[in-house]
N, CA and C of each residue as an Amber inpcrd file, in Angstrom:
protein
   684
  88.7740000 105.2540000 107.4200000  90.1000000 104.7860000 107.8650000
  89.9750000 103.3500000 108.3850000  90.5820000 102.4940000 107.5080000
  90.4930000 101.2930000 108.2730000  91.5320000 100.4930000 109.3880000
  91.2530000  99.6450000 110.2640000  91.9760000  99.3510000 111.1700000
  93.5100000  99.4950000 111.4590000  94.0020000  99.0710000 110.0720000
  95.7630000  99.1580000 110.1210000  95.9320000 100.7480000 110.1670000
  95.2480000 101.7260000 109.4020000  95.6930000 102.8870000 109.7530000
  95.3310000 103.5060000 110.9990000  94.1040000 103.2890000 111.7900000
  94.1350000 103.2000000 112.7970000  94.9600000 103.0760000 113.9330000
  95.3450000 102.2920000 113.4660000  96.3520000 101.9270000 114.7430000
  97.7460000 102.7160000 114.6220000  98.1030000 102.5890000 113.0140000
  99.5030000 103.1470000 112.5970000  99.3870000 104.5670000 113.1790000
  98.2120000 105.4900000 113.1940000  98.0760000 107.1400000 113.4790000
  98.2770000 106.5510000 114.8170000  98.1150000 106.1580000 115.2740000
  98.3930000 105.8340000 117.6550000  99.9080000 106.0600000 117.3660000
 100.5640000 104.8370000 117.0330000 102.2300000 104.9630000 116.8020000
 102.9730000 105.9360000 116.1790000 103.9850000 106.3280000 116.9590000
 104.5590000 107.5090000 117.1410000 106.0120000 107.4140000 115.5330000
 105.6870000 106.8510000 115.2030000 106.9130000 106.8580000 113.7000000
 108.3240000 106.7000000 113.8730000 108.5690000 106.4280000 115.4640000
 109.9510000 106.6420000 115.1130000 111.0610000 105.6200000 114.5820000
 110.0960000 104.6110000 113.6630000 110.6410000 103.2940000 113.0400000
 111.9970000 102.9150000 113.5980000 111.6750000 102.4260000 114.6560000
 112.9840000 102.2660000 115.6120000 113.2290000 100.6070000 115.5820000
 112.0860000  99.7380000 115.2980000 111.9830000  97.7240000 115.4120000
 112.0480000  97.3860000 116.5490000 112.0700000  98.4950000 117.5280000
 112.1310000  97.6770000 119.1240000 111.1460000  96.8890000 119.3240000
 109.7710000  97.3220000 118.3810000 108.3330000  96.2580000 118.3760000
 108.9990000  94.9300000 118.1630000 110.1250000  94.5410000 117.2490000
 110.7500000  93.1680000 116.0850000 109.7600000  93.3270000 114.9070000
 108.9540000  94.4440000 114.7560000 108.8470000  94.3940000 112.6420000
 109.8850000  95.5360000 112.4230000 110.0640000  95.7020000 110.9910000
 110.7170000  96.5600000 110.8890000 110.3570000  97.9320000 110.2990000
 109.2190000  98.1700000 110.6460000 108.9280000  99.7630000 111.0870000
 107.6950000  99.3260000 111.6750000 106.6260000 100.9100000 111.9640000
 105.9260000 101.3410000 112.4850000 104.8290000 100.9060000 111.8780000
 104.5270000 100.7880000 110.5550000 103.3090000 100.4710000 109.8870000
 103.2170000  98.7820000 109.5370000 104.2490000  97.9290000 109.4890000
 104.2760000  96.4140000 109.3080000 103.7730000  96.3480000 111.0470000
 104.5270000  96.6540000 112.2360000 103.9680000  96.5220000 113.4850000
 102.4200000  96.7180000 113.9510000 101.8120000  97.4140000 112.5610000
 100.1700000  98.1160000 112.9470000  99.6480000  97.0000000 112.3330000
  99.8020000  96.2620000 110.8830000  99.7540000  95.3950000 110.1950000
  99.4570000  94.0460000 111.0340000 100.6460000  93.9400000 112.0950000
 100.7920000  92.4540000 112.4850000  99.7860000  92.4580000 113.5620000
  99.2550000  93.6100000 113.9830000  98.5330000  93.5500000 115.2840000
  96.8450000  93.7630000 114.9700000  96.6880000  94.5350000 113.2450000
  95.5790000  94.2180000 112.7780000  95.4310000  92.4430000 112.5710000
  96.2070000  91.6750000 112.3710000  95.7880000  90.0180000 112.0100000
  95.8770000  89.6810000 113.1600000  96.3790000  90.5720000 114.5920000
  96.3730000  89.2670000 115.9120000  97.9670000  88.9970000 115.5100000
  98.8580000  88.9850000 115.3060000 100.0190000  88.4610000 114.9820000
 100.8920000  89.0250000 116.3890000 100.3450000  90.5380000 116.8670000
 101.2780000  90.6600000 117.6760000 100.3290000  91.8470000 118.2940000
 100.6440000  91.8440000 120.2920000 100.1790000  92.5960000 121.0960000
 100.7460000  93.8770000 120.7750000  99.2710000  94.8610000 121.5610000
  99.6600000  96.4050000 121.5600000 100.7110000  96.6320000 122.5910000
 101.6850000  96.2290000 123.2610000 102.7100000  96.8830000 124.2150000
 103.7050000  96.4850000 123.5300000 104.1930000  96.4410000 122.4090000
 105.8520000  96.3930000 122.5780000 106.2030000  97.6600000 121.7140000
 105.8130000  98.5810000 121.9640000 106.5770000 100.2150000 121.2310000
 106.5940000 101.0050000 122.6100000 107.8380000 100.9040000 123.0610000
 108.8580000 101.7580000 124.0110000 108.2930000 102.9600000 123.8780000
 108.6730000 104.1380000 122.4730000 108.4860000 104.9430000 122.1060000
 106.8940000 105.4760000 122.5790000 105.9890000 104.7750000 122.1670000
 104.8210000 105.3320000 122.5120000 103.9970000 105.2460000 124.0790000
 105.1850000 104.4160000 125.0970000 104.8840000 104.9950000 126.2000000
 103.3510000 103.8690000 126.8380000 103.2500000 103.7660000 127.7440000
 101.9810000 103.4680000 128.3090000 100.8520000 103.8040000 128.1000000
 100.9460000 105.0380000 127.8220000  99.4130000 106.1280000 126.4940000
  99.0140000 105.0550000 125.3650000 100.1990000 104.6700000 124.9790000
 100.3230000 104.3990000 123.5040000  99.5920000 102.7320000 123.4940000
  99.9700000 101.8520000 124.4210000  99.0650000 100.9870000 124.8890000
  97.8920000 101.0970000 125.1630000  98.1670000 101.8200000 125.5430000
  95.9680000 102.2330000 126.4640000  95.7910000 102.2840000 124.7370000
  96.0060000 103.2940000 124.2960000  95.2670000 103.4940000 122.8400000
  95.4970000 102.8440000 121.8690000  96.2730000 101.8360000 121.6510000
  95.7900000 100.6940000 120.9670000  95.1740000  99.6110000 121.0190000
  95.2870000  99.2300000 122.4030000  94.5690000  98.3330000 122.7470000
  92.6170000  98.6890000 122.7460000  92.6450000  99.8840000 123.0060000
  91.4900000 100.4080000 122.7460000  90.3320000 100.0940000 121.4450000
  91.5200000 100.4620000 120.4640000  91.5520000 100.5220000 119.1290000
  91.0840000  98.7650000 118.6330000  91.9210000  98.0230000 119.4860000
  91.8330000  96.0940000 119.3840000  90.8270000  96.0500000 120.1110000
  90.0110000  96.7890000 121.0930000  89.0730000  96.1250000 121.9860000
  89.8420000  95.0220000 122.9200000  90.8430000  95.5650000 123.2630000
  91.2340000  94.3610000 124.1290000  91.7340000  95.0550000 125.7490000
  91.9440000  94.4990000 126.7750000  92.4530000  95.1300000 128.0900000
  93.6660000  95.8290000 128.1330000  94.0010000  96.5020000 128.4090000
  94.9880000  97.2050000 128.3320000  95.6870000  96.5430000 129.1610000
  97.6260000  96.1760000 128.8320000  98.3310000  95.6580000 129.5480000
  99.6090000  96.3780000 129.6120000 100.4830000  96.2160000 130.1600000
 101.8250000  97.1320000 130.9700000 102.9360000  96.6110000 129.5810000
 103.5530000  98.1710000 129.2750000 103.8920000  97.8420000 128.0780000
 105.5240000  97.6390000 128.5960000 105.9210000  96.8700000 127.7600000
 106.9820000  95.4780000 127.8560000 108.7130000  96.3040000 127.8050000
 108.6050000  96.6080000 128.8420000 109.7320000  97.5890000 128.9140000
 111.2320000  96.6270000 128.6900000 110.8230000  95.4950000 128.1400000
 112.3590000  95.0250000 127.8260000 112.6450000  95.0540000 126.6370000
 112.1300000  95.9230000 126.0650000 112.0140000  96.2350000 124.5460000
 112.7220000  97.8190000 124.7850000 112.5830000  98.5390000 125.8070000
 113.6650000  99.3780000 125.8200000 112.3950000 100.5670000 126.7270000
 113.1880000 101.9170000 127.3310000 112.2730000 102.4080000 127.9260000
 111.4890000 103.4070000 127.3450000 110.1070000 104.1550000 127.7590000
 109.0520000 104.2540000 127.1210000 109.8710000 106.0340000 126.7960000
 108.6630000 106.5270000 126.1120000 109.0090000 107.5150000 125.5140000
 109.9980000 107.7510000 124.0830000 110.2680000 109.3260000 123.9910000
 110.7880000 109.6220000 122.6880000 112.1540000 110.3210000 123.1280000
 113.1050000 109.7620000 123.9830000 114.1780000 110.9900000 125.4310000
 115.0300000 111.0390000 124.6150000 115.6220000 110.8950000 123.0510000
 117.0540000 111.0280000 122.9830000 117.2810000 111.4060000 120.9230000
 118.3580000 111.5450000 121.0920000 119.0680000 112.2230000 119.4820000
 120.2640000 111.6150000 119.4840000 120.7420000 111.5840000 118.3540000
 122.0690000 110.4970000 118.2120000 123.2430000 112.2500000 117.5800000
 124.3800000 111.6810000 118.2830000 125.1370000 112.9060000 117.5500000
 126.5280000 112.3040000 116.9800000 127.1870000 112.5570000 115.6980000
 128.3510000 111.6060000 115.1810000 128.9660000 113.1640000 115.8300000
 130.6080000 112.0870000 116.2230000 131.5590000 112.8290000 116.8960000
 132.6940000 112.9980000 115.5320000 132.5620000 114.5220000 115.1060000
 133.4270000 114.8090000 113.7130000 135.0180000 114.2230000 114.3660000
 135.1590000 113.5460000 115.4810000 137.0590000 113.5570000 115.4340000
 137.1840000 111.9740000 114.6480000 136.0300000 111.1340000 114.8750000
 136.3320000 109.5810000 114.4170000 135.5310000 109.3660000 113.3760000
 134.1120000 110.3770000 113.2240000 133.7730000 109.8520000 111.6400000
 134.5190000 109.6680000 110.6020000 134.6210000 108.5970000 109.8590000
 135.4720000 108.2580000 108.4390000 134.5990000 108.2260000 107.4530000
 133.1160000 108.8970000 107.5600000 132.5350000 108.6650000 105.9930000
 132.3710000 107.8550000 105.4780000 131.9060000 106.4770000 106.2500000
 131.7140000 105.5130000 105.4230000 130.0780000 104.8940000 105.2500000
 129.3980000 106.0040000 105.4340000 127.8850000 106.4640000 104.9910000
 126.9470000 105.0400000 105.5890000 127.6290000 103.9950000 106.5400000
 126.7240000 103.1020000 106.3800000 125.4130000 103.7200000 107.6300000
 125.6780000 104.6160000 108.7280000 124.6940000 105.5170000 108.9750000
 123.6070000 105.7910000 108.0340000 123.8800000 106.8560000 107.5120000
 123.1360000 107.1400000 106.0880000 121.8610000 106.1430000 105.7540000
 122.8480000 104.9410000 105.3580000 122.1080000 103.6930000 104.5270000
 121.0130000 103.2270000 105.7640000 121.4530000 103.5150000 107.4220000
 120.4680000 102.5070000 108.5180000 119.7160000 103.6620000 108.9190000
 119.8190000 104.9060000 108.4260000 118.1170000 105.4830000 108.9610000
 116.9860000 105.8120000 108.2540000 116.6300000 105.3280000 109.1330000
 114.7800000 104.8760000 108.3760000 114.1740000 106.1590000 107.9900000
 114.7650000 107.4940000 108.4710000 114.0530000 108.8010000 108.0170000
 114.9380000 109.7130000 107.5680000 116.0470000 109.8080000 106.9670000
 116.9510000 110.8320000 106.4400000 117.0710000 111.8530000 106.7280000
 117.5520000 111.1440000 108.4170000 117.7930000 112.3040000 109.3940000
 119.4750000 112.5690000 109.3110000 120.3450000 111.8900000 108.1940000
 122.1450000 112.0310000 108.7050000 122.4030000 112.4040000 106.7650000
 123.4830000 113.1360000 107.2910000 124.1310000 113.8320000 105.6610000
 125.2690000 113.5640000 105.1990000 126.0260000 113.7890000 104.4680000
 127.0860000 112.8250000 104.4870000 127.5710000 112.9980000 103.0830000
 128.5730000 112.5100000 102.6680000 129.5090000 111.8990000 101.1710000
 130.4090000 110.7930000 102.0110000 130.7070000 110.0940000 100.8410000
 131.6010000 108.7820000 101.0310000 132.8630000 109.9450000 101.1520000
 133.8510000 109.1490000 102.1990000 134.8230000 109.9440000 103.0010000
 134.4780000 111.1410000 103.2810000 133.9400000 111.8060000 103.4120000
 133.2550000 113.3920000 104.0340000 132.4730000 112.9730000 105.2880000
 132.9820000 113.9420000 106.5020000 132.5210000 113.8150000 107.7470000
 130.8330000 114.0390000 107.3600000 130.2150000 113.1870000 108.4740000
 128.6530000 113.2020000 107.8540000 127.8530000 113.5930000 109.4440000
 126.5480000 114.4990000 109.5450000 126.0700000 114.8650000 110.4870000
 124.6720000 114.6430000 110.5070000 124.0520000 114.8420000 112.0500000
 122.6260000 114.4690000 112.2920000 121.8620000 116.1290000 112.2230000
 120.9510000 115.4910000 111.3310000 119.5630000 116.7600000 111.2680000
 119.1460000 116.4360000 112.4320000 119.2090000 117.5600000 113.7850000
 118.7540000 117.1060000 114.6980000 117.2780000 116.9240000 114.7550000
 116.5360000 117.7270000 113.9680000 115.0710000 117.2480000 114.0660000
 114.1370000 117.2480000 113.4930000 114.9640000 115.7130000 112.7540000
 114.3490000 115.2890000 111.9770000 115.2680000 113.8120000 112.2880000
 115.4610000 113.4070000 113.7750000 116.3220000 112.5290000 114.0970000
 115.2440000 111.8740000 115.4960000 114.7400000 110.2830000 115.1570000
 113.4140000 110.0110000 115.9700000 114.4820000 109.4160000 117.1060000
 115.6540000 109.3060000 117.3910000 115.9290000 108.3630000 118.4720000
 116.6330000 106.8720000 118.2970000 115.9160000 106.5470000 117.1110000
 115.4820000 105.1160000 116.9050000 116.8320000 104.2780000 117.1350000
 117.9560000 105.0330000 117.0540000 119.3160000 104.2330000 117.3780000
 119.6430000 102.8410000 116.4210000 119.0370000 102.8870000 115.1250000
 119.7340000 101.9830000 113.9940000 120.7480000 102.5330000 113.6570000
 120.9180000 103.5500000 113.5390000 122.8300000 103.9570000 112.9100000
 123.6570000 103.6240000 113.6360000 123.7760000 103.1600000 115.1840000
 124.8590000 102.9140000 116.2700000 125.6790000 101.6750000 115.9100000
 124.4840000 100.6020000 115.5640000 125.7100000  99.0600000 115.1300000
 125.9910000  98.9630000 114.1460000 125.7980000  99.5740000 113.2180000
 127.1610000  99.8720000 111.8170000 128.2940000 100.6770000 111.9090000
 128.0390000 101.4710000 112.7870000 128.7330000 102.4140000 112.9310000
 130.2060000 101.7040000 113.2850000 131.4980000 101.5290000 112.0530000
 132.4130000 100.8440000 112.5520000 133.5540000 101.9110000 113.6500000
 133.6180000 102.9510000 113.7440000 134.1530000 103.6370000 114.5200000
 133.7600000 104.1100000 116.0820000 132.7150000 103.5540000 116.1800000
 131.7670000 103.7720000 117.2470000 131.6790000 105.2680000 117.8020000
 131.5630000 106.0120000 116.8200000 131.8090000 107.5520000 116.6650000
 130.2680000 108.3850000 117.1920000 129.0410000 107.4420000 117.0390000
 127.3130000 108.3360000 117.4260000 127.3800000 107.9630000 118.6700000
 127.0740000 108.4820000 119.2930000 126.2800000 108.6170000 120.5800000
 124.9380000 109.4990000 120.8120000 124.9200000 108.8960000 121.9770000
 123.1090000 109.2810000 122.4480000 123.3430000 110.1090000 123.2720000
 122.2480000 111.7710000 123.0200000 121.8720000 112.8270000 123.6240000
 120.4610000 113.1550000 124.0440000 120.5320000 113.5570000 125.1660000
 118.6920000 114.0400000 125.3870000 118.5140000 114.8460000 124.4390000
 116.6350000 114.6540000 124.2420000 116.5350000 115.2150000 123.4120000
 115.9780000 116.5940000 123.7000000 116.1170000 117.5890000 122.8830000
 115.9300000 118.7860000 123.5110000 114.4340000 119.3530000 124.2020000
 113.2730000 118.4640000 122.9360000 111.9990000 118.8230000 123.9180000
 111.7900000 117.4210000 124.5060000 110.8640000 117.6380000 125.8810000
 110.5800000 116.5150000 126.3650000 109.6000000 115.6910000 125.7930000
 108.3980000 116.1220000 124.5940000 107.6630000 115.8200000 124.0290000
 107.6650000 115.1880000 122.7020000 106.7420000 114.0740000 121.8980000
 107.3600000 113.8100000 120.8140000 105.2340000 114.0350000 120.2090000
 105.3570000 115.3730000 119.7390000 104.0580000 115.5620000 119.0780000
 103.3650000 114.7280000 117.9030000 102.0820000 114.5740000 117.9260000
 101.2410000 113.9970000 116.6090000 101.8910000 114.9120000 115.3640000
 102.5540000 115.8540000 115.2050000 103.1880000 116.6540000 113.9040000
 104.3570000 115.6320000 113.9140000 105.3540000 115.6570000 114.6720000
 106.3730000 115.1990000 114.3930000 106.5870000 113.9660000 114.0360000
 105.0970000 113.4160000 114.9010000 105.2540000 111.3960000 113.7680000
 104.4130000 111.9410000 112.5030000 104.0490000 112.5810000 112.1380000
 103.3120000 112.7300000 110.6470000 104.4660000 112.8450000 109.9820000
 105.3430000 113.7260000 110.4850000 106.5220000 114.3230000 109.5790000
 107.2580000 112.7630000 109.5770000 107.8600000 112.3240000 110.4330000
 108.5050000 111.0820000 110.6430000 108.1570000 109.6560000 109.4950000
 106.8150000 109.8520000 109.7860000 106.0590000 108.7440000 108.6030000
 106.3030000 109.1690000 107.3070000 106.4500000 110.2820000 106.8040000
 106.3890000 111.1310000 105.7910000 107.9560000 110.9880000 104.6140000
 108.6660000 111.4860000 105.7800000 109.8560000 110.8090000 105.7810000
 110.5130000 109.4530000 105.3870000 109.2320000 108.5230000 106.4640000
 109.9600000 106.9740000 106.3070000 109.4790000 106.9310000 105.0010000
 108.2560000 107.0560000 104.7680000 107.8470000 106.7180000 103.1350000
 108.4870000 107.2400000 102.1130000 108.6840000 108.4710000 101.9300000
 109.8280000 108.6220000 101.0460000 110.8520000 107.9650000 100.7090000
 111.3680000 107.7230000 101.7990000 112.7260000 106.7010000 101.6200000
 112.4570000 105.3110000 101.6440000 111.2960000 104.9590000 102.2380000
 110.9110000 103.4460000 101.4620000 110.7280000 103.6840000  99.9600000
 110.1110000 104.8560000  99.3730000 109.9400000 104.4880000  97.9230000
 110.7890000 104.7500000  97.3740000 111.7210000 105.6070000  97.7130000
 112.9440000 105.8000000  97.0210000 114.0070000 103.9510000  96.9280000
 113.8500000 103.3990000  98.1910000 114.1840000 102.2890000  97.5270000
 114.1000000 101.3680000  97.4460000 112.5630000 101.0840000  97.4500000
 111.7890000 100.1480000  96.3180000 112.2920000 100.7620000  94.9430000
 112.1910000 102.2600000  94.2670000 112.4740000 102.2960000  93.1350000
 114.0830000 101.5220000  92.7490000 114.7470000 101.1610000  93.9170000
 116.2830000 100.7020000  93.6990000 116.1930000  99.1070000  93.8760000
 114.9200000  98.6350000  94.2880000 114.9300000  97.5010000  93.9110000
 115.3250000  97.1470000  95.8500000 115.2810000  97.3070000  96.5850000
 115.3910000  97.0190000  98.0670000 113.9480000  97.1950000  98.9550000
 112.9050000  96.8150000  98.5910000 111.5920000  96.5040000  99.1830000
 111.5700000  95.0360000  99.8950000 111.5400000  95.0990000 100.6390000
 111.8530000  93.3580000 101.3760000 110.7190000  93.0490000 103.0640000
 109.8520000  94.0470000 102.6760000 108.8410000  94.1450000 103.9790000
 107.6550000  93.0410000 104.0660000 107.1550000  92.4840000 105.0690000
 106.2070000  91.4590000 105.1370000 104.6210000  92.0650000 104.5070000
 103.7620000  91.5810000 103.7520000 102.8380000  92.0930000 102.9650000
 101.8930000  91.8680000 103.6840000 101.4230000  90.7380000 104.5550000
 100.2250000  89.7640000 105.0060000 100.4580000  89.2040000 105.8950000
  99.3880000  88.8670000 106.1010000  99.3900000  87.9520000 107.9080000
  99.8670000  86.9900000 107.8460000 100.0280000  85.6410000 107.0930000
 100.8200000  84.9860000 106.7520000 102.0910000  85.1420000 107.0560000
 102.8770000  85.9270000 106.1540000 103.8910000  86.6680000 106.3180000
 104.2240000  86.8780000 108.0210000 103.8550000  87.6850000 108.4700000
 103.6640000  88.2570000 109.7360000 103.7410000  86.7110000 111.0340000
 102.8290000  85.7630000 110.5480000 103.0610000  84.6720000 111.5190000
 104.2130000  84.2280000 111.4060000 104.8100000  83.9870000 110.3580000
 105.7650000  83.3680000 109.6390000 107.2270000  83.9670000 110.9060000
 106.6440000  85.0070000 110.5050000 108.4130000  85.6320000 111.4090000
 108.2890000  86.2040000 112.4680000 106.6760000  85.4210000 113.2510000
 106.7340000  85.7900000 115.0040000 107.6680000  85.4070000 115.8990000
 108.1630000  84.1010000 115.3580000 108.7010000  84.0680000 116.4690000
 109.9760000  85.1250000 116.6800000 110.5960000  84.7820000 115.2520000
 112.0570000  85.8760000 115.2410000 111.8120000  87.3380000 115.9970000
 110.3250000  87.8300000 115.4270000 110.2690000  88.7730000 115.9550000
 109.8060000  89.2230000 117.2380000 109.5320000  87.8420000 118.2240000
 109.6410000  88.2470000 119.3070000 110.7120000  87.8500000 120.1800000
 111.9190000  87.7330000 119.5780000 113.0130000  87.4630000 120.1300000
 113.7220000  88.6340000 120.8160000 114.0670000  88.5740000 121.7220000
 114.5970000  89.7590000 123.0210000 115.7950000  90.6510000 122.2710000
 114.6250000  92.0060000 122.3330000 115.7100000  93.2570000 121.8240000
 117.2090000  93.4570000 121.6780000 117.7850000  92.9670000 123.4440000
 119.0040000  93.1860000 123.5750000 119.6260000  91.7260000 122.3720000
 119.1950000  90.8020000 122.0680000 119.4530000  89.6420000 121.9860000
 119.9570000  89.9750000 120.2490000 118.4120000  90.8820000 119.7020000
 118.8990000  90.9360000 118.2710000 119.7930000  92.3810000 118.3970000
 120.2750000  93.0900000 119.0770000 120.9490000  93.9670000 119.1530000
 122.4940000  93.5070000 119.1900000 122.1270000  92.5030000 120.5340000
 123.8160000  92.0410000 120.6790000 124.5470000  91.1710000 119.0900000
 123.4910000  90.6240000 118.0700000 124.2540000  89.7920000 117.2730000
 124.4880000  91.0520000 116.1930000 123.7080000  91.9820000 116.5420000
 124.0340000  93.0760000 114.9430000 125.2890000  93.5690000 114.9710000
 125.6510000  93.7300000 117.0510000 127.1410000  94.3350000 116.9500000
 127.8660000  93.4800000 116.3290000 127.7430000  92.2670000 117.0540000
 128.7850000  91.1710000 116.7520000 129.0780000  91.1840000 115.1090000
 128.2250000  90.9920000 114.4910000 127.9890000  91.2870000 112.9750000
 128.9950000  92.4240000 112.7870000 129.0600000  93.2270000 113.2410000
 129.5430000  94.8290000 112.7730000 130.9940000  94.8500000 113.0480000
 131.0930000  93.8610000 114.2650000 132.6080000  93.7380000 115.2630000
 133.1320000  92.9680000 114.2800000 132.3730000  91.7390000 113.5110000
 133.3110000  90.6280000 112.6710000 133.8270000  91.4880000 111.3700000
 133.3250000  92.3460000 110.8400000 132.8130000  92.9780000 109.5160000
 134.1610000  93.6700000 109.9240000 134.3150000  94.6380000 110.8400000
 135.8890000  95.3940000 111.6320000 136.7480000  94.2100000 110.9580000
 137.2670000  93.6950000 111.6540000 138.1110000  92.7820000 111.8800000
 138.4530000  92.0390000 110.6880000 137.2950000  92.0790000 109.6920000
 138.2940000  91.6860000 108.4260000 138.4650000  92.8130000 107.4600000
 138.1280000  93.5110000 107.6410000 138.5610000  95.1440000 106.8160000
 139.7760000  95.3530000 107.7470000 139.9060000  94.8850000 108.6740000
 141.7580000  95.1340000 109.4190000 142.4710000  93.9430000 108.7680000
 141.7680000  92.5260000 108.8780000 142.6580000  91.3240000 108.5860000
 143.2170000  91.7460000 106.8040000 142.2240000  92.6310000 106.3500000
 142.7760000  92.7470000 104.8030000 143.3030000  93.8660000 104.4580000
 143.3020000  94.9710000 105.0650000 143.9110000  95.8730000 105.6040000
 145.3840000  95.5600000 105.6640000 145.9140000  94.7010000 106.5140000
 146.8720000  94.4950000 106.6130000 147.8910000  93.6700000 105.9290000
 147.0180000  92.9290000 105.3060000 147.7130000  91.6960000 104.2390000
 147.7380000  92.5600000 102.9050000 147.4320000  93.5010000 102.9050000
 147.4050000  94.6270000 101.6080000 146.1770000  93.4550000 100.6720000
 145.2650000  93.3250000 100.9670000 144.0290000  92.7600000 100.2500000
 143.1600000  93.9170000  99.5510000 141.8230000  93.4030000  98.7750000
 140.8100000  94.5230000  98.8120000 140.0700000  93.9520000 100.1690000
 139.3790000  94.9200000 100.8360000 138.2010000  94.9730000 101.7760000
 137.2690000  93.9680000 101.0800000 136.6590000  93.6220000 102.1000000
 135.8030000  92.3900000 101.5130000 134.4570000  93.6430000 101.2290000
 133.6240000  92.7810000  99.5200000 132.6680000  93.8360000  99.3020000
 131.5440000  93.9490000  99.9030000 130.6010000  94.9910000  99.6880000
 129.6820000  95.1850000 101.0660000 128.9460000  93.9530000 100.2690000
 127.6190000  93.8380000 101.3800000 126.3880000  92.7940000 101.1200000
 125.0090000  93.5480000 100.7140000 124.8210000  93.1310000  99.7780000
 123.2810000  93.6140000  99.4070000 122.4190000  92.8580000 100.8140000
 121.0300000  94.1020000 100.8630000 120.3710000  93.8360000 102.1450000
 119.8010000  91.9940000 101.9280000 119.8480000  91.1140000 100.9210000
 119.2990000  89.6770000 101.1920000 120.9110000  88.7800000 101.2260000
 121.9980000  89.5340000 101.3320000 123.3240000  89.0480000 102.0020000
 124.1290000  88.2680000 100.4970000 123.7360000  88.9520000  99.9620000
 124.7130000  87.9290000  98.6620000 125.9810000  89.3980000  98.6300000
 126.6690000  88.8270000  98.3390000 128.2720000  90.2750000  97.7280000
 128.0070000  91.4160000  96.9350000 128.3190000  92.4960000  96.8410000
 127.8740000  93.3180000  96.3200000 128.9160000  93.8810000  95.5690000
 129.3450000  93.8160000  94.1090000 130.0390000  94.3000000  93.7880000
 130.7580000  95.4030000  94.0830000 132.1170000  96.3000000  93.8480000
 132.4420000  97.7340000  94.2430000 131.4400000  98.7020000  93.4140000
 131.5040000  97.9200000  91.9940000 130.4630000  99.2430000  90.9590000
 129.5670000  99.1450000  91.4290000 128.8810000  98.3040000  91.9610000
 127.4050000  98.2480000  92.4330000 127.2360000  98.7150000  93.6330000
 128.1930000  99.4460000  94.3760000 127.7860000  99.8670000  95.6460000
 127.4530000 101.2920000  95.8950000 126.2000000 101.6170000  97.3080000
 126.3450000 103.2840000  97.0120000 126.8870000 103.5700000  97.7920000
C-alpha cells in the first residue's frame, strides 16, 4: 500500500471538500506531495489528525475547526411539502445517497447519507435540512462503503464525460491557494450562485421566457436535450 492510500484508508469518505479538494482521495493525494496539512477534515475528528500526521511523520497539530466541526453528527432530510424535483440534489451527492425523478418528490437513503451537506446550496427551495445522526459513530465499514460508493459514481461519470479532478502535484499546487480559501467563504458564494440562478428562473418565469439552460460542470450552457 503506498502512501496516498495510506492516508486515504485514515479518512473517513464522507467526500464532503471541507478539506478545499474535492473529495477524500485528491485531499490524500495533495498531502502525499506536501501540498496540504493533515488537519483540515472536520469529519475525521482530532484521531484523524493524530493518524495522519503519523502516517507524514510530522507533529501532530489541532485540527482547523474553521473548516467546520469535527466528527460524522448529522443526515440531511428533503421536506416532501417544498421538494419540486428538480434533481439538482441528486446531481451534488458525491455517494448516491438521494432518489428522485425530474418533478417527482425525491428522498434521502438515510444510510448511505455521509453528512457532507453538498445538496443544501442547490437546493433552490431550501427544502433539506440537517438531522442528528442516528449512531454517534462513523465506522471503518461505513467509509469503505462510502468510498465504494464515491467511486462508482465517479466512474459512472467519467463514462459521461464529467471527470475534472486534479491528477498531480502540480495540479494540486496550482489550486492551493483556492483551496485554502475559508469554508464559510466558498460556501457563502455557492449560495449566492444558487440565490442568482432563483431569481432568473423567476425574472423568466414571469416575462413568460424559457428558464435559462442549466451549465455543464466547466460552465458553458447546456442545451435542454442535453440535460439530465
Amino acid at each position: 500500500m503506498n502512501l496516498i492510500e495510506r492516508l486515504d484508508q485514515i479518512l473517513p469518505q464522507t467526500q464532503c471538500q471541507r478539506c478545499g479538494y474535492p473529495a477524500c482521495r485528491p485531499y490524500a493525494e495533495a498531502m502525499a506531495c506536501g501540498a496540504a496539512e493533515p488537519n483540515r477534515c472536520p469529519p475525521g475528528g482530532q484521531q484523524g489528525v493524530k493518524d495522519l500526521a503519523a502516517i507524514l511523520t510530522q507533529p501532530e497539530m489541532d485540527l482547523d475547526r474553521e473548516r467546520g466541526p469535527p466528527g460524522v453528527g448529522f443526515i440531511v432530510r428533503i421536506d416532501p411539502d417544498y421538494c419540486i424535483g428538480c434533481t439538482k440534489c441528486i446531481r451534488a451527492c458525491p455517494v448516491d445517497a438521494i432518489i428522485g425523478a425530474n418533478k417527482r418528490m425525491h428522498t434521502i437513503i438515510a444510510d448511505r447519507c455521509t453528512g457532507c451537506e453538498l445538496c443544501i446550496p442547490p437546493c433552490p427551495t431550501d427544502c433539506i435540512v440537517l438531522e442528528p445522526r442516528p449512531q454517534l459513530t462513523w465506522s471503518a465499514i461505513e467509509a469503505s462503503t462510502a468510498r465504494s460508493r464515491y467511486l462508482n459514481r465517479s466512474a459512472r461519470l467519467a463514462r459521461d464525460g464529467f471527470d475534472a479532478e486534479p491528477e498531480d502535484c502540480e495540479d494540486f499546487e496550482q489550486t492551493s491557494a483556492l483551496s485554502a480559501k475559508s469554508p464559510a467563504l466558498v460556501k457563502q458564494s455557492t449560495l449566492e450562485k444558487a440565490l442568482e440562478q432563483a431569481r432568473l428562473r423567476l425574472a423568466a418565469h414571469a416575462l413568460g421566457s424559457p428558464e435559462p439552460s442549466a451549465a455543464t460542470p466547466d460552465g458553458k450552457p447546456r442545451s435542454k436535450k442535453g440535460a439530465r
